[in-house]
N, C-alpha and C positions, 0 to 999 in steps of 0.2 A: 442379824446373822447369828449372835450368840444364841439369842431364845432358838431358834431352829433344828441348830447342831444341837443342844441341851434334850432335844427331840431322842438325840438316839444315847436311850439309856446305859446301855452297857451293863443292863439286871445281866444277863447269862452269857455273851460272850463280848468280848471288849474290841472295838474298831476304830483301829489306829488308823490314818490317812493323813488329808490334807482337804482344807475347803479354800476355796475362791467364790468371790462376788462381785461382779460389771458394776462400776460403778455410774459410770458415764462412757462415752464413746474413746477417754483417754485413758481411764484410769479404773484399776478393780485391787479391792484387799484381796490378802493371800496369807494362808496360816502358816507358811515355812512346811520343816521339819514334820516327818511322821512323828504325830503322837496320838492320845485318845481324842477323838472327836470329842466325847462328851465332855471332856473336861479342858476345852480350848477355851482361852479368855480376850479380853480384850489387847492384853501387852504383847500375845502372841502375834495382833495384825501386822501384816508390811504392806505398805501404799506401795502399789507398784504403776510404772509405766503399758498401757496395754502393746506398746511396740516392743515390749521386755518380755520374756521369756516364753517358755512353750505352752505355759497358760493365756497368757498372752496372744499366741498364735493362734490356740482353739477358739478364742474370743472373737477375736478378729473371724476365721474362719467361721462361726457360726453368730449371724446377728442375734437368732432368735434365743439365745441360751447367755442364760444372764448367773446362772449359780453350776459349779463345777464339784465336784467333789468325789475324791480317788481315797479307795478305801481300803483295809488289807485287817481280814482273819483268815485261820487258818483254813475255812474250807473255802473262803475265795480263791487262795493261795491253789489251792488243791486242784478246784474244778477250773478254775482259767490255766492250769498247763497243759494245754493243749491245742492242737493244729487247725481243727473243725471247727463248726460253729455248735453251739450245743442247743439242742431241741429241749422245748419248751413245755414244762411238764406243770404249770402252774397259769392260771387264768389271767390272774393281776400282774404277772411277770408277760403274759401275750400282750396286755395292755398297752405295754410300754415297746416291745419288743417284736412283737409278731411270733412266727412258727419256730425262730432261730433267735439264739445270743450270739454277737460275732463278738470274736476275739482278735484282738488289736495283738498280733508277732511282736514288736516292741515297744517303745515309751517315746517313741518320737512322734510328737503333736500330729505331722503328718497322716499315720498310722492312725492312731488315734483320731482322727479327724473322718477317715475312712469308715474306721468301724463305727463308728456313731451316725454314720449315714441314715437316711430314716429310722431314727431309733432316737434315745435319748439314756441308754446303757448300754454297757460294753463290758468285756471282758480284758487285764491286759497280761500277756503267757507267762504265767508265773510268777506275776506279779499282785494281784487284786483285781479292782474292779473299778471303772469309771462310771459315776452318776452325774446325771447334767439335768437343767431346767429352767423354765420361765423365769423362777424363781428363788430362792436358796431352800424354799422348804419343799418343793415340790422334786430338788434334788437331793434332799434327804430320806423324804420317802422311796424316790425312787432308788437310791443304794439301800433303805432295810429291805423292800421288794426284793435286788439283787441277792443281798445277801441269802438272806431266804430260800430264794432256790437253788442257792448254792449248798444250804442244809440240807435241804432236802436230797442231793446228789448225792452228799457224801454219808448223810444218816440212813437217808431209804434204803441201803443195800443191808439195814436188819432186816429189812420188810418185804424185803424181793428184787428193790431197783424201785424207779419213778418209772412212771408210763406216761409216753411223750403224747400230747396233744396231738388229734388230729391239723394235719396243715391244713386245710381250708378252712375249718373250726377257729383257728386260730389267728389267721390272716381276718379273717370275719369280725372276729373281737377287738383284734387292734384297729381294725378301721371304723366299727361304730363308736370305741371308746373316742378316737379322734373328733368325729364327726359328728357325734352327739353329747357323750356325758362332760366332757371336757367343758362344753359351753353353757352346760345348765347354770342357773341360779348364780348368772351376774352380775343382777342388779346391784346396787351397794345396799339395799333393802326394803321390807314391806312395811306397809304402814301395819303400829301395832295397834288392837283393837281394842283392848283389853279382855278378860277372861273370866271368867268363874273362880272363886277359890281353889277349889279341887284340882282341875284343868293346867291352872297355871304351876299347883304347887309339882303337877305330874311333869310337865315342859322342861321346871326346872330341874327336876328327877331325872328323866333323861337326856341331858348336856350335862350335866353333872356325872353321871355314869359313863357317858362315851367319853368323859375326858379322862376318867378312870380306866379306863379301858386301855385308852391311848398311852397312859402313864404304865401299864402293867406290860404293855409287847402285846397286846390282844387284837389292836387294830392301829394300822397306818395311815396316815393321812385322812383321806375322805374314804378307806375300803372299810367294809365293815359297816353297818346299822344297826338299828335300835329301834323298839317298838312296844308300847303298851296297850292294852285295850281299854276303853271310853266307851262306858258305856253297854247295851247290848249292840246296836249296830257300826259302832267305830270304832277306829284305832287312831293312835298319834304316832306318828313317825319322822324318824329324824330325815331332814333334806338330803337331796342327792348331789354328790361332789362339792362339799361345802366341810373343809376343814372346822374338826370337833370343838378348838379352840377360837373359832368366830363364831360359834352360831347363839342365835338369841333366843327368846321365846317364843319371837311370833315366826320364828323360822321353824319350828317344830311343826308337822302337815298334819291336819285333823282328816281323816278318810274314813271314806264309808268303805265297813267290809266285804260290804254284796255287789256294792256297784263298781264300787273302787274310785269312784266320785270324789272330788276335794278339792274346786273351787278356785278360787283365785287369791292361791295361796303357794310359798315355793313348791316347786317340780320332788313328790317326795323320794325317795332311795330307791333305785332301778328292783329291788327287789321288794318292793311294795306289795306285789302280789303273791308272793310268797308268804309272806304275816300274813297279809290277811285269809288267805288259804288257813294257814293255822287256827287263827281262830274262831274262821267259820267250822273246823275241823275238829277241831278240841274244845269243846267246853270250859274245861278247870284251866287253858293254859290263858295267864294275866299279860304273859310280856315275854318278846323272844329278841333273841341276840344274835348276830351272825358276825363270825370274827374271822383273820385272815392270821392268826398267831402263827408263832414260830412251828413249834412242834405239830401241832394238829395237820399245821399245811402240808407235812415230813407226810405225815397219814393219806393227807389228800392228793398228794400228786404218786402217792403207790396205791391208792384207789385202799385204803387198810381200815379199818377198825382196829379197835381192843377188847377186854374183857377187863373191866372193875373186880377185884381180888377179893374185896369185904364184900361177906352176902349185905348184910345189914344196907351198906350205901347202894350195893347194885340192885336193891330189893327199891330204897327210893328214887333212884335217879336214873338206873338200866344202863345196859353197856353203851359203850361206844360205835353203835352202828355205821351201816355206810348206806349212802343212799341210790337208788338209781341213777344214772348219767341222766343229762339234760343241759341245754344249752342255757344259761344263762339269763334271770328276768326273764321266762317264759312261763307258760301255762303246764307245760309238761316238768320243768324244775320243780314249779310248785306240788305239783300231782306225785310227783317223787319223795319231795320231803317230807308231805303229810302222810303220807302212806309210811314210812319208815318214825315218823316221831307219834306214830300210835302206839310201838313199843315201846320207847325209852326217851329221854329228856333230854339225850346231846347225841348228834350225829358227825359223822363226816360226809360232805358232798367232794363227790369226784373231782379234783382237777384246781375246788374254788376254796374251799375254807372248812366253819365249822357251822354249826345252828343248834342253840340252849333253845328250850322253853321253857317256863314256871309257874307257878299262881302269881307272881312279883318279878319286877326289875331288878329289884335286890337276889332274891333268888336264882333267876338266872344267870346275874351276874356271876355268884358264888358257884353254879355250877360250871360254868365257861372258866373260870378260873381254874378251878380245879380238875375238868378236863386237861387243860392245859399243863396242869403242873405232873397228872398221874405221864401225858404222852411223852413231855420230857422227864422222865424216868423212867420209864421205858428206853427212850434211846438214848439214855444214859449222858444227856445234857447235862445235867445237875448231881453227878453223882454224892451222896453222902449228904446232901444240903434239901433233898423235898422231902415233905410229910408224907407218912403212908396213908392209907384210905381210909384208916376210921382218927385219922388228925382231918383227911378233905369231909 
C-alpha cells in the first residue's frame, strides 16, 4: 500500500485524502485524517473492523473493490460542486467512467455507493473525488485519471473549455477497456529467451524510460507506451496493460512494422499500430512516446496546440500540433498521427494524450518532457518555477 500511494508524486499539485485497503473479508487498513497521500507512512495505518465505519460500508457494499481512496485538490474541490454528472472530455477518464462522472450529493457511504455504480470513480459535492479498485494501485491511478480531468475543467477555460466526448464514442471505450484491455497479459509470465546484446540492452532502455516517465507525471499506470525501432523491419514495444514497474525484458514485444506480426510473445500496447505507422512513415524517427501527462491532456481534451516561443527549439522540434480525430488503436488514429508528425516531433491527439518522436528514446523522452513542462506554463501550473525554451 505505501509503494502505491508513494505513486502519486505531488511534483505540481499536492493530494490530500485518505486511502483504505480490504484486507480480508473482516478487516482493511485506513490512513485516518486528510493529509498528503504521498507522504502517508506506515504509523499512519488503523486496523479497522469491516463492520466499522462508512469505509467499511462501501466494502461491504462492493465485493469487487479492494482499495478505496478519497482525494481533495483544489480543482477536484471546484469541479465536484455541482448537481449534474460531468461529461467526459478525456479517453482514459471514459475508461473508467463512461460518457458521465456522477457526483455523489453527500459523504454518506450510501450515496456514495450509488455513484460508484458501474464505475469505479466518482465525484463527492464539494468535497473531492472517490477512487476505487481491484487493487490499491489501480485506485491510484484511477484518482490521478480523475484528478486530471478535473485539470482540465478548470485550466481548459484558457483554451476555450474541454469538448465533451461523443456519448456513444465513449460508452464504446469503456466497454472494450472492460472487455478486453483489462484482461490482456495475465499470465504471471513468458518464458525468457534470451537476446542479442543490442536488443536486450534496448528492452532494458525502455522499462527504464517508462518508469521514468511514470516518476515524472507523463504516464499512469499501464496508459501511455513506448517504442523503439530494431532493425529495418521491426520495432520493440512496451506490453499492453502491464504496470511499468512489473514489467521484464522478455515482456517488451518485438513486432514487425509492415505485418504488425509478433508471435508468441505478450499482447503489445493497443496503440501498436500507430508506432509502427510511424516508422514505416518516418525514416530518421528511432523511437516514439505517447503520454497521458497533466498539462498536454489540459490541451487534448480542448482539442489545442501551442506554438514554441524560441525559433531555434521550434526550428528543431516544431510546434505543438493537433492531430486529426480518430477513434482509438485504429488505422485511421494512425493515418492521423503520421500525417500531422511529418511537420513537428510532438503532437496532441484529440481527446487521448500526447505523441514524441526522435532518432532516440532518450530523445524523445527529453522532448515529451519538455512539451510538458512549456503546456504547463502556459496554463500557469508552475508559475515562476519552469525553464523557458532555450533552458528546454
Amino acid at each position: 500500500m505505501m509503494d502505491a500511494l508513494k505513486g502519486i508524486h505531488g511534483k505540481f499539485k499536492k493530494l490530500y485524502g485518505q486511502a483504505a485497503l480490504r484486507l480480508d473479508q473482516d478487516s482493511y487498513l485506513f490512513t485516518g485524517g486528510n493529509k498528503l497521500l504521498s507522504e502517508t507512512t506506515e504509523a499512519d495505518l488503523v486496523m479497522c473492523d469491516i463492520k466499522t465505519g462508512g469505509i467499511g460500508e462501501i466494502f461491504r457494499s462492493r465485493p469487487d473493490i479492494n482499495g478505496i481512496l478519497f482525494g481533495v485538490t483544489m480543482d477536484l474541490v471546484t469541479v465536484s460542486d455541482r448537481d449534474e454528472p460531468l461529461r467526459t472530455a478525456l479517453e482514459d477518464l471514459a475508461h473508467l467512467t463512461g460518457a458521465e462522472l456522477k457526483v455523489s450529493q453527500d459523504t454518506a457511504p450510501a450515496s456514495i455507493v450509488a455513484a460508484l455504480e458501474d464505475t469505479t470513480v466518482c465525484l463527492v459535492k464539494g468535497a473531492g473525488g472517490i477512487a476505487t479498485g481491484s487493487n490499491i494501485r489501480k485506485a491510484v491511478a484511477g484518482m490521478q485519471i480523475l484528478e486530471k480531468a478535473c485539470e482540465a475543467e478548470v485550466h481548459g477555460k484558457l483554451l476555450g473549455g474541454t469538448v465533451a466526448l461523443d456519448r456513444e464514442l465513449a460508452e464504446s471505450i469503456r466497454e472494450e477497456f472492460r472487455s478486453d484491455y483489462v484482461n490482456r497479459n495475465e499470465e504471471q509470465s513468458v518464458p525468457f529467451v534470451g537476446f542479442e546484446e543490442e536488443e536486450f540492452a534496448l528492452r532494458v532502455r525502455l522499462i527504464e524510460t517508462g518508469k521514468e516517465l511514470v516518476r515524472q507525471d507523463l504516464i499512469y499506470g499501464s496508459w501511455g507506451n513506448l517504442s523503439v525501432r530494431y532493425g529495418e523491419d521491426e520495432m520493440l514495444i512496451t506490453p499492453s496493460s502491464m504496470d511499468y514497474f512489473t514489467i521484464k525484458p522478455e515482456d517488451i514485444v518485438r513486432m514487425n512494422i509492415n505485418t504488425l506480426v509478433y508471435g508468441e510473445q505478450r499482447i503489445p500496447s493497443s496503440e501498436s499500430s500507430m508506432h509502427a505507422a510511424l516508422y514505416r512513415t518516418l525514416p530518421d524517427c528511432g523511437a516514439v512516446i505517447h503520454t497521458h501527462s497533466n498539462a498536454m491532456s489540459v490541451f487534448a481534451a480542448c482539442e489545442a496546440g501551442f506554438a514554441l516561443s524560441n525559433p531555434e527549439v521550434r526550428a528543431v522540434i516544431g510546434d505543438v500540433l493537433v492531430t486529426g480525430r480518430a477513434k482509438p488503436a485504429t488505422p485511421e488514429l494512425a493515418a492521423a498521427v503520421c500525417e500531422t508528425m511529418k511537420k513537428t516531433h510532438n503532437a496532441v491527439i484529440p481527446h487521448h494524450g500526447a505523441v514524441f518522436i526522435g532518432p532516440s528514446i532518450d530523445v524523445a523522452y527529453r522532448i515529451a518532457e519538455a512539451a510538458e513542462i512549456k503546456a504547463r506554463n502556459i496554463l500557469g501550473f508552475d508559475a515562476g518555477t519552469v525553464p523557458d525554451d532555450t533552458e528546454e
